[in-house]
C-alpha positions as CSV (number, residue, x, y, z in Angstrom):
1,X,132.8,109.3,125.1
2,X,133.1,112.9,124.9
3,X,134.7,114.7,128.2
4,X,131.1,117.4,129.5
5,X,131.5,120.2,128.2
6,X,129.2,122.7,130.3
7,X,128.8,121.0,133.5
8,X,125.3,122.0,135.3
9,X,125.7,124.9,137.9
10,X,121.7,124.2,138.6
11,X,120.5,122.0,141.6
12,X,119.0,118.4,140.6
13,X,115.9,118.3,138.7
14,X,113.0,116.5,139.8
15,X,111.0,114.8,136.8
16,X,108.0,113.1,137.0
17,X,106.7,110.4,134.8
18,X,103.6,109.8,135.0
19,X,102.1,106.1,134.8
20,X,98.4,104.7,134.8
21,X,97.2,100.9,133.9
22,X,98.1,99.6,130.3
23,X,100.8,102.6,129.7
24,X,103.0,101.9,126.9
25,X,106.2,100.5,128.2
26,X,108.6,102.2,125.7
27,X,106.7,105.6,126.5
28,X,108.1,105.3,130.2
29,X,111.2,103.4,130.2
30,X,112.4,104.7,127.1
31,X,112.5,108.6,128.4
32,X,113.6,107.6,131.8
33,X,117.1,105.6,130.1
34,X,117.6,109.2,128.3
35,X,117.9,110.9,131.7
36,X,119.5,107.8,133.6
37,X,122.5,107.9,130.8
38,X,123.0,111.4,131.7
39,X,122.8,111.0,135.5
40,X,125.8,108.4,134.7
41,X,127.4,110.3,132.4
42,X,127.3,113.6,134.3
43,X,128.6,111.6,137.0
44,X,131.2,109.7,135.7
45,X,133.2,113.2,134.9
46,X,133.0,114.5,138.0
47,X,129.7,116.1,138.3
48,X,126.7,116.0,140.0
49,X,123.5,113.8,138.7
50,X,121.4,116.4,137.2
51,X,118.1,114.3,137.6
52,X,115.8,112.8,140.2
53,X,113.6,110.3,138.6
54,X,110.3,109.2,139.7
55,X,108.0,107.0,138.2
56,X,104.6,108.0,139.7
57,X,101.0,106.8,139.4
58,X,97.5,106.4,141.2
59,X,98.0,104.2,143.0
60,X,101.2,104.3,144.4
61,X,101.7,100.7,144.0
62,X,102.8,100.4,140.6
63,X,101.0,99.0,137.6
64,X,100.8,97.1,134.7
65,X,101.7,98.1,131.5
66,X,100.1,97.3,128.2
67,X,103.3,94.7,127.2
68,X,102.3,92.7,130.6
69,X,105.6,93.7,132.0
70,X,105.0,95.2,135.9
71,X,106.2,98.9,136.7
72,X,106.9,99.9,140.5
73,X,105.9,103.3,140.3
74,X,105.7,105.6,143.6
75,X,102.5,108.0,144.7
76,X,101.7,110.8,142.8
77,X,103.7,113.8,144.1
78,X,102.5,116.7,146.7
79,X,101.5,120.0,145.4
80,X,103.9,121.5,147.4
81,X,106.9,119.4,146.5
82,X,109.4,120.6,143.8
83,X,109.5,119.4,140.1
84,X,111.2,120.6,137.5
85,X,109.8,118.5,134.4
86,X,106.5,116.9,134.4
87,X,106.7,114.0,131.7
88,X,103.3,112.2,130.7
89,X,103.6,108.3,129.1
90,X,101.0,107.3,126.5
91,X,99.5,104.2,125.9
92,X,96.4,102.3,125.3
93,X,94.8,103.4,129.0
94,X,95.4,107.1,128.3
95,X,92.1,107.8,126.8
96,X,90.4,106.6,130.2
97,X,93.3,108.5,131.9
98,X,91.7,111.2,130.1
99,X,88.5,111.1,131.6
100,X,89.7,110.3,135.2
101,X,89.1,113.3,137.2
102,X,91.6,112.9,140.1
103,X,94.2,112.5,137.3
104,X,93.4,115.4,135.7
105,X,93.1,117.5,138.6
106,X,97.0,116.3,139.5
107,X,98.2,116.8,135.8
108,X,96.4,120.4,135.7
109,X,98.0,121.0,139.6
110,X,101.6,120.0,138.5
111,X,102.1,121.2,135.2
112,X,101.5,124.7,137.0
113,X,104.0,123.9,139.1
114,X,106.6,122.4,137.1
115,X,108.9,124.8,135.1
116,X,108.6,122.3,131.9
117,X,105.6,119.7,131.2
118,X,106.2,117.2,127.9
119,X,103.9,113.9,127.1
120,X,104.8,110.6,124.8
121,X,102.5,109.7,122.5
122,X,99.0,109.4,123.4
123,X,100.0,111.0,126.3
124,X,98.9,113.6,124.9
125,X,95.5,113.5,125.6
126,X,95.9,113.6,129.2
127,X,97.5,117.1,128.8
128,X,94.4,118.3,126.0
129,X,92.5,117.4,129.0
130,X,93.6,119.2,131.8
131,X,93.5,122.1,129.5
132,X,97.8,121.9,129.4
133,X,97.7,122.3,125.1
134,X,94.6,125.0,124.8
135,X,95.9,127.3,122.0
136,X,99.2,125.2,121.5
137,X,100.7,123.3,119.2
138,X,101.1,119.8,119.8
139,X,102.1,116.1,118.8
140,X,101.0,112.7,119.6
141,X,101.1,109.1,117.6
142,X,100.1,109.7,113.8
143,X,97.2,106.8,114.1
144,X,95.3,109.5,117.4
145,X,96.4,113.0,115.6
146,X,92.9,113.2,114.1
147,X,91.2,112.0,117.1
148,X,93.4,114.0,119.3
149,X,92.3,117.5,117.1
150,X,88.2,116.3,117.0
151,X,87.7,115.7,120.8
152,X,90.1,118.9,121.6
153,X,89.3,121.9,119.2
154,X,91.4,124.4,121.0
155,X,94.9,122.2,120.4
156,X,96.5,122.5,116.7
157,X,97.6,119.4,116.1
158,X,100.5,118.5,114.0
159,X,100.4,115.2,112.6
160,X,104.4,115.3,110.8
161,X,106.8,116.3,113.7
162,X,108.8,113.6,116.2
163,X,108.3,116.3,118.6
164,X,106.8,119.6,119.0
165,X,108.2,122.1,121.6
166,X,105.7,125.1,122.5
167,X,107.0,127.4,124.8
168,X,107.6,125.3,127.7
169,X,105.4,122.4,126.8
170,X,106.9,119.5,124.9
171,X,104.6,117.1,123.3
172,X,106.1,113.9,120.8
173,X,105.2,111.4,118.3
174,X,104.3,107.5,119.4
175,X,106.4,105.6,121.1
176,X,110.1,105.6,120.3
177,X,110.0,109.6,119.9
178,X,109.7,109.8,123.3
179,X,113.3,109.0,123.3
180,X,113.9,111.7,120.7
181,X,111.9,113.7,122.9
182,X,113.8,113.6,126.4
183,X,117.5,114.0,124.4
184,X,116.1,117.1,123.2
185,X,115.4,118.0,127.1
186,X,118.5,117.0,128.0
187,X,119.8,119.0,125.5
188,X,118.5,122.1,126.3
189,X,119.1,121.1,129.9
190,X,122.9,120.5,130.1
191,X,124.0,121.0,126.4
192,X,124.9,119.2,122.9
193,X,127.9,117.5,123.7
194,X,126.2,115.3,126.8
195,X,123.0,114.6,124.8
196,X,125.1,114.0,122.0
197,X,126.9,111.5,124.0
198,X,123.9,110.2,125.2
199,X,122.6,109.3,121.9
200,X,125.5,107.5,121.1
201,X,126.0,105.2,124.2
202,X,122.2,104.5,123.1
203,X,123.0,103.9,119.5
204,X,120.0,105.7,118.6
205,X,119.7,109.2,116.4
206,X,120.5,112.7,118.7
207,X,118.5,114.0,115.6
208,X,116.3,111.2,113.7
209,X,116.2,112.7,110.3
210,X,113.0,112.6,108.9
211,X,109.4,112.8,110.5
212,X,106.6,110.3,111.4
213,X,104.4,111.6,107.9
214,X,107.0,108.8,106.7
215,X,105.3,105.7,108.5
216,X,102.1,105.4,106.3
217,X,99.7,108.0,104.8
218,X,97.3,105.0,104.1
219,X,97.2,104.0,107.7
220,X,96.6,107.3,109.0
221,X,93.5,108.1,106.5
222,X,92.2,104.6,107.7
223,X,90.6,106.8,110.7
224,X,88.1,108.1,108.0
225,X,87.9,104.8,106.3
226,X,83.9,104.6,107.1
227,X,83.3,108.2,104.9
228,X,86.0,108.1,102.7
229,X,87.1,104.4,102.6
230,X,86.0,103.8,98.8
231,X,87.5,106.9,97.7
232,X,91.4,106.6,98.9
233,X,91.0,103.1,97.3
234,X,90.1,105.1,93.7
235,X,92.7,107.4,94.5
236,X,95.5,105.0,95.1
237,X,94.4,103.2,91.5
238,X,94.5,107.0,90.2
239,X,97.7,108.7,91.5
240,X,99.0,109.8,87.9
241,X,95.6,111.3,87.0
242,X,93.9,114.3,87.8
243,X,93.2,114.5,91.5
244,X,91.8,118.1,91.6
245,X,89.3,119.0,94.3
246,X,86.4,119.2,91.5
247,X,87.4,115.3,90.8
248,X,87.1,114.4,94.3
249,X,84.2,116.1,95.4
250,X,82.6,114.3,92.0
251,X,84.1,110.9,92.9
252,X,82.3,111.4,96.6
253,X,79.1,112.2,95.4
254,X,79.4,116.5,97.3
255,X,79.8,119.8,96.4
256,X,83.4,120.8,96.4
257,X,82.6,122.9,99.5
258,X,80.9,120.0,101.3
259,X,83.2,117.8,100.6
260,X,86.3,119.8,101.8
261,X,84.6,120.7,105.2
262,X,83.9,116.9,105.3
263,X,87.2,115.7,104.8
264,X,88.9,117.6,106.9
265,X,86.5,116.6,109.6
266,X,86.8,112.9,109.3
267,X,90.9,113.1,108.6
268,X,92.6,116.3,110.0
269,X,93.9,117.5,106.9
270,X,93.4,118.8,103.7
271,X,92.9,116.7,100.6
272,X,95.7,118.3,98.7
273,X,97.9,117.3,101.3
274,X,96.3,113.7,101.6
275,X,96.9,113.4,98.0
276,X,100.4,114.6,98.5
277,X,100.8,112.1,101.2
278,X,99.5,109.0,99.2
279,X,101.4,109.8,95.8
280,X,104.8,110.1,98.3
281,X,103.5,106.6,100.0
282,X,103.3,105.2,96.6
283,X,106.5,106.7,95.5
284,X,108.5,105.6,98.9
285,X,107.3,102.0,98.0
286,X,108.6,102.1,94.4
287,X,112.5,103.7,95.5
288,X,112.7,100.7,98.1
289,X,111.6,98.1,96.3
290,X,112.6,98.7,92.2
291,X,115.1,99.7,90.5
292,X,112.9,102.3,88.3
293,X,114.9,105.8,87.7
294,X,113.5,108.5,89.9
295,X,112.4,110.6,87.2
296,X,110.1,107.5,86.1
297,X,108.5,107.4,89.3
298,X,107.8,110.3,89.5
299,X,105.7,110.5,86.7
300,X,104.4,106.9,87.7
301,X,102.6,108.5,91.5
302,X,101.7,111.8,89.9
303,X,104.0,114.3,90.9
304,X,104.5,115.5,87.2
305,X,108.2,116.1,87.5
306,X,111.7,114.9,89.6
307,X,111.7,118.1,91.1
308,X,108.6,118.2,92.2
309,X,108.8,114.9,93.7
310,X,111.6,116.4,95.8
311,X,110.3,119.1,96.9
312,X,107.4,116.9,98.5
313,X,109.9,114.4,99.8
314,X,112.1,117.1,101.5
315,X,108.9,118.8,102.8
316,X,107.2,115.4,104.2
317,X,110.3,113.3,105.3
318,X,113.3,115.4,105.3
319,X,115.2,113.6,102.5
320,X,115.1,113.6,99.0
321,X,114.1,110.2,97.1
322,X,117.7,110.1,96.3
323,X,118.5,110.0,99.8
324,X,115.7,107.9,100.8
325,X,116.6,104.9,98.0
326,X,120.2,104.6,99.7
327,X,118.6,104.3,103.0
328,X,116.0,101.9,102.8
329,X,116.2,100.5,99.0
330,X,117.0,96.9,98.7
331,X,120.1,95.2,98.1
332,X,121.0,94.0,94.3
333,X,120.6,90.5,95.6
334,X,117.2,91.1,96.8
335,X,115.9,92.4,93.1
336,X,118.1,89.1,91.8
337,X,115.9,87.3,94.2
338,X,112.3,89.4,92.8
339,X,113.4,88.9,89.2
340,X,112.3,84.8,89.5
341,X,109.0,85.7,91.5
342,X,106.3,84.7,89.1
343,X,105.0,87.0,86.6
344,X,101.8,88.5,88.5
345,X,104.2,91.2,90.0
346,X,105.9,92.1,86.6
347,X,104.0,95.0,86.6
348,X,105.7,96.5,89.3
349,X,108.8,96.9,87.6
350,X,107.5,97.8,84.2
């Protein structure tokens, strides 16, 4: 690995992560490796472990998280003690978190304290409710970003980044972009060479190209599935016809004005850009599992024209569908494999 370039003249940073019942296990341990790499790599040229790590919760006795696996954790820190970073975990007990007073007092207390304050995930929500992302910008998992944005008005939630950084507050995508999350801290912390080396002793991206808009535009509309549910299934049986906003709002039964306001109520986005999403979905499948040229599939999911489906990639994924198809497109012996499957999914390749 790479000798430190720029060698911390700053005394050790405290950073507390904080932990409650049922936290995601990746959202804590995953961070905390980040900074534990660099402790051992600072240290093993010479220098002085730039962190002090402390897993804290409630209870001071450790706790559970949502995998079953135990976490020691230590008591929640003193309002007088130093801390440099303030790091909240996510998981499937952060909405109650959310709503537990003493909590948010403490997460309210410390991120005024701390020089930097960051969340994984859901973790998000703990901040949005100690008032930490009023007027910000802000990330979380893609499955809560429209939850996240109905139950906390004053945050502008952005459903595409890995992470979002907003002046001093850092807020990230689910799970393993918390990991993406604390090398961009480190980064900015001790420079591009140690996060870089980091990364690599991890064997995970420094930069993970792309952004979590890739996972599944289906799944995240599902949150409006209840209003909308019957429409996105027209839509995905549609993508290479007309999908203007007269069309929807006629296909849902509103006015084109009621059914915008609508829409972007019940899924946190427009329905241009939900169309956008879904035709790129549908496209994503097509360059990893045929063989169809691009300019075919294009046409195919509705995008008109190559170029256009490009632009959308680049804009939503940070790749072109060239670039996507080597990444993730299957192997000649898997299409050997498809070609005998019976002839009910001939049609995919037609």
């Amino acid at each position: 690995m790479p000798r430190p370039l720029r060698l911390s003249p700053n005394p050790v940073r405290v950073i507390d992560v904080l932990t409650y019942p049922a936290v995601q296990l990746l959202d804590v341990t995953g961070p905390v490796q980040v900074f534990a790499s660099a402790n051992d790599l600072m240290a093993g040229a010479g220098a002085a472990r730039p962190y002090q790590l402390r897993v804290v919760s409630q209870s001071g006795e450790g706790v559970t998280a949502s995998a079953g696996v135990a976490l020691a954790a230590s008591p929640l820190s003193r309002p007088d003690e130093p801390l440099d970073t303030l790091l909240v975990a996510g998981g499937e007990g952060a909405e109650a978190a959310a709503e537990n007073p003493l909590l948010i007092d403490w997460v309210r207390e410390r991120a005024t304290a701390a020089r930097r304050v960051a969340s994984v995930c859901t973790g998000a929500f703990l901040l949005a409710a100690a008032g930490v992302l009023d007027g910000r910008r802000a990330a979380t998992h893609w499955m809560y970003c429209a939850k996240l944005a109905r139950r906390f008005p004053a945050v502008r939630v952005e459903p595409d980044p890995i992470f979002v950084c907003d002046g001093s507050v850092w807020t990230s995508a689910g799970v393993t972009a918390g990991i993406d999350l604390a090398l961009a801290l480190v980064e900015e912390d001790l420079g591009l060479s140690i996060a870089l080396a980091v990364a690599r002793y991890l064997v995970v991206f420094l930069k993970r190209p792309g952004g979590q808009a890739q996972f599944s535009a289906t799944l995240a509309l599902q949150v409006a599935d209840e209003e909308f549910g019957r429409l996105h299934d027209w839509i995905n049986t549609h993508l290479a016809s007309d999908l203007s906003l007269s069309v929807l709002a006629d296909q849902a039964g509103m006015s084109e004005r009621s059914f915008s306001r609508h829409y972007v109520g019940a899924t946190g986005q427009t329905p241009a850009r939900a169309i956008e999403r879904l035709r790129a979905e549908a496209a994503r499948h097509l360059l990893s599992s045929s063989r169809l040229p691009v300019k075919r599939i294009a046409q195919r999911c509705g995008f008109g024209s190559e170029e256009t489906m490009r632009r959308s990639f680049h804009r939503l994924f940070d790749v072109t569908p060239q670039e996507y198809r080597a990444r993730f497109g299957a192997s000649r012996a898997t299409f050997e494999h498809k070609a005998s499957r019976p002839a009910r999914l001939a049609h995919l390749w037609s």
